[in-house]
C-alpha positions, 0 to 999 in steps of 0.5 A: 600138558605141563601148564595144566599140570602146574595148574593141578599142583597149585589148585591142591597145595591151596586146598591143602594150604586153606584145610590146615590153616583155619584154626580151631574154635568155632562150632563152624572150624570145628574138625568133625569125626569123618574128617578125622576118618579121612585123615587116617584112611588117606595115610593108609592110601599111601600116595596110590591115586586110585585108594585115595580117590576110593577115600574121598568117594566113601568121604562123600558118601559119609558126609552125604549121610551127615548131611541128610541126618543134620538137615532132618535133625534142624527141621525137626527142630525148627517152629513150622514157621522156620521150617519152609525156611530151611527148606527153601535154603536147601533146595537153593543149596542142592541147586547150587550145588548141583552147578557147581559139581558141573562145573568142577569137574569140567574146570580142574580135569581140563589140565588132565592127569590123574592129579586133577581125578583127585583134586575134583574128588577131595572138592566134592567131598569138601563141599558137602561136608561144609554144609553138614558143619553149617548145619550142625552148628545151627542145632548147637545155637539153638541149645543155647538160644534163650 
């Protein structure tokens, strides 16, 4: 128990430490409005496991709505002969994904402990919102693409 333990505590202060560490510049280190959204609402949690998960669910429910809203703003976007491209990639990312949210959950909640509930909850959200950064960043390349 106390193994698993130190394995949640070491896998969130890693997620923490890589969050805060990436700096600013690029459209793709950008910090997005919903982050700024769960950042608050986390300092509003105030350390409760169940309000900070209930935050990482809404977080992903945000980012999902970001997601489908940037992927149909690309494609709309896109000449045709790029759209299938984009398609295929998204479907290849969706699968991707898929495995992996099988697989996180089974990996981090091996441990156990409430740490691990939230660890896996902050991951997924994460992992959503790096594909909405992805894909905002294409549609600003393309305002400035000659």
């Amino acid at each position: 128990m106390i193994k698993g333990y130190v394995a949640a505590l070491t896998i969130a202060a890693l997620c923490l430490l890589i969050s805060i560490s990436v700096p600013a510049g690029t459209i793709w280190e950008k910090e997005h409005h919903i982050d700024g959204w769960t950042k608050t609402e986390l300092k509003k949690a105030g350390g409760e496991t169940a309000a900070i998960r209930r935050v990482y669910s809404r977080a992903y429910e945000k980012w999902d709505k970001a997601l489908n809203k940037a992927y149909k703003g690309l494609m709309g976007r896109l000449p045709k002969e790029d759209k299938e491209l984009l398609r295929e990639s998204q479907r290849k990312w969706v699968a991707y994904r898929d495995a992996e949210f099988r697989f996180l959950p089974r990996h981090v909640q091996r441990g156990g402990g409430t740490l691990s509930l939230v660890i896996t909850d902050q991951r997924m959200a994460h992992f959503i919102r790096e594909r909405v950064i992805e894909l905002e960043a294409y549609i600003h390349l393309m305002d400035f693409a000659p």
